[in-house]
Each structure stands twice: as structure tokens, then as C-alpha cells.
N, C-alpha and C positions, 0 to 999 in steps of 0.2 A: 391326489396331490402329485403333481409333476417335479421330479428332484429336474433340478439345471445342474449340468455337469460345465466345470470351469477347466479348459486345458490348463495343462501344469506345462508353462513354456519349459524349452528344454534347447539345453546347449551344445555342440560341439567337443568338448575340451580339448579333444585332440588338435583340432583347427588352431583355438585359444593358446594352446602349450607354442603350434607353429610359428603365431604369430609374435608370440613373445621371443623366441630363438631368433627370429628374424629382426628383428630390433632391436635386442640385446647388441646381435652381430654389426647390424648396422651402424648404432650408435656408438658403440665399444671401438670398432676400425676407424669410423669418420676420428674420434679423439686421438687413436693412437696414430693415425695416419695422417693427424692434423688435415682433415680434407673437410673443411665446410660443405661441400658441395655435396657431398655423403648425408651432410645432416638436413640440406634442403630434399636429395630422393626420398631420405625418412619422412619426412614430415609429409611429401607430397604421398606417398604410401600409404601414410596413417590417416590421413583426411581422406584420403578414398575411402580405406576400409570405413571409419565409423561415419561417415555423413552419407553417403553410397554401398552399404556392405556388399549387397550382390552381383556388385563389380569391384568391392575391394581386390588391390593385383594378391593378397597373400591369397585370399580366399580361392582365387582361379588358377594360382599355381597347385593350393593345396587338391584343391576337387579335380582337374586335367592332369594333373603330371603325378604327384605323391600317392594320390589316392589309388586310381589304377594301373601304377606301378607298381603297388602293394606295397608303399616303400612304409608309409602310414596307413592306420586304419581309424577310421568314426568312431567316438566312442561318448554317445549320446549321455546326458547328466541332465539331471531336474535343474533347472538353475535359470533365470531371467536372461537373456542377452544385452539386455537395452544399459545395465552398469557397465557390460564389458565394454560397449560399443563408449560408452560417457567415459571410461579411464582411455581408450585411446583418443578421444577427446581431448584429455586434459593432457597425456602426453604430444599432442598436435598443437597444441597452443605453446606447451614449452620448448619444441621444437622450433617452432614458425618463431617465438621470440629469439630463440637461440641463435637461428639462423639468419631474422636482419641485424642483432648484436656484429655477429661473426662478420658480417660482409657490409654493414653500414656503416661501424664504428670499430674505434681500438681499445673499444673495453671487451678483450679476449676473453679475459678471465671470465666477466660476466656469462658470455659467450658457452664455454666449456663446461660451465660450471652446470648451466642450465641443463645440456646434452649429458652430461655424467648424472644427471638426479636422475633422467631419462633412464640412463644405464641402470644405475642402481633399484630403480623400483621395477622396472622390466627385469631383472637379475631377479629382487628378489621374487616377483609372481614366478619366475621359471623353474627357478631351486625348488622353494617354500613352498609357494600356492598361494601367495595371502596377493590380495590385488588391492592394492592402495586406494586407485581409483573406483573399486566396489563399493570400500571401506565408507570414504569421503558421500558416494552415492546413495548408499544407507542412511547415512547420517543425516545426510540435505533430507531426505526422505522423511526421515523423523521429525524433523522441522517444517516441513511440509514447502521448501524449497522445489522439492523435485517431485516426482510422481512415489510413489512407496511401489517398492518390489511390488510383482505379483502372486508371488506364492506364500504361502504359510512362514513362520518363522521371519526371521530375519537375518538379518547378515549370517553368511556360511562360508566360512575358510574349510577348503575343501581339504586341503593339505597337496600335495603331492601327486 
């Protein structure tokens, strides 16, 4: 009887925590700096990383410059990648809305409002730990919308 060993994918978090600082920063300045055009770099950043991750720009500043400058280090965790890459996903689509709002039309508020949810759920994944977008991705998963995690258990709010 041959056992089949199943890899347990395994994630970054360190990278995750980066990328979240990075878009927090982002999207927090483009509002307070009222600069549209900050929340078009977000958005074009965020669809790199999750449609392209091995050429996402956060992922090659963190691996060339952070990493071997010991500024940051790896810090490997049992955990699926494919929700994290789906929440910046769904932050790239609130983005991208946010940003023909802001520069097509003068419903600003709409506009800001979409880039602040942006803020606030990237806040809380960076404080907390809790990833809205995992959340959401579990649940589709449950329903059988989306692929179901690959590991044991289900949704895991890591904390901190």
C-alpha cells in the first residue's frame, strides 16, 4: 500500500504583512493627498501582483532589495496562497472602479469612498490578521463557487 503524500502549500506571511503596508500606504496618501493617480499606481500594482505574482513589483522589491538587506526576513506558514492572491483581486477591482469613478466622473465621493474600504480592509489584515478577502474566498468555496482551500480545516485567521 503506497501512502500519496499531498504538499501542504505554504505561504510567505512576511511578504503578505509587505504587501499589505504597501497598500495600506498607498491607498491612505492617494485619499489624504487627494491624488487619483496614486490610486491608478495601486491598482496597476495590485493586478500585477495577483494575475502575475512572480513578477508582482511588491514581491521583487521584497525578494531584491528587503530581503537581502536583512531589512525583512521569510517567514514561511502552512496556508493556501491562491485566497491571498483572490483578496487582492477583489481589492484590484475596487480600485480599478474607484479610479475610472475619480477620473471619469464627479461622483468623488463614490470615488473615495471605494479607495477608503480599500484602506480599511488592508488596515485591518495588517493590525488584525483577519483577510476579508480569504474570508469571502472560503465561503465562495463552501458553496462551491470557487475551488475549496487545499489544506485541512478551513478558514484560519492567523492573528497577528
Amino acid at each position: 500500500m503506497s501512502a500519496t503524500r499531498v504538499a501542504t502549500p505554504r505561504f510567505d506571511a512576511c511578504l503578505g504583512k509587505f504587501s499589505q503596508a504597501c497598500t495600506f500606504v498607498l491607498v491612505g496618501l492617494a485619499f489624504v493627498l487627494n491624488l487619483p493617480v496614486t490610486v491608478l499606481i495601486t491598482t496597476v500594482l495590485l493586478a500585477l501582483s495577483a494575475l502575475v505574482p512572480a513578477v508582482g513589483p511588491y514581491r521583487l522589491v521584497y525578494r531584491h532589495i528587503l530581503v537581502p538587506l536583512h531589512i525583512l526576513r521569510p517567514r514561511m506558514v502552512e496556508n493556501d496562497p491562491v485566497p491571498h492572491r483572490f483578496a487582492q483581486g477583489v481589492a484590484t477591482v475596487f480600485l480599478l472602479v474607484s479610479t475610472l469613478v475619480l477620473f471619469l466622473s464627479h461622483a468623488t465621493v463614490l470615488g473615495w469612498t471605494l479607495d477608503l474600504l480599500v484602506f480599511v480592509l488592508s488596515g485591518l489584515n495588517l493590525c488584525v490578521g483577519f483577510c476579508a478577502g480569504c474570508f469571502v474566498y472560503y465561503h465562495l468555496g463552501r458553496l462551491g463557487v470557487t475551488p475549496r482551500v487545499r489544506y485541512e480545516g478551513g478558514f484560519h485567521w492567523r492573528g497577528v
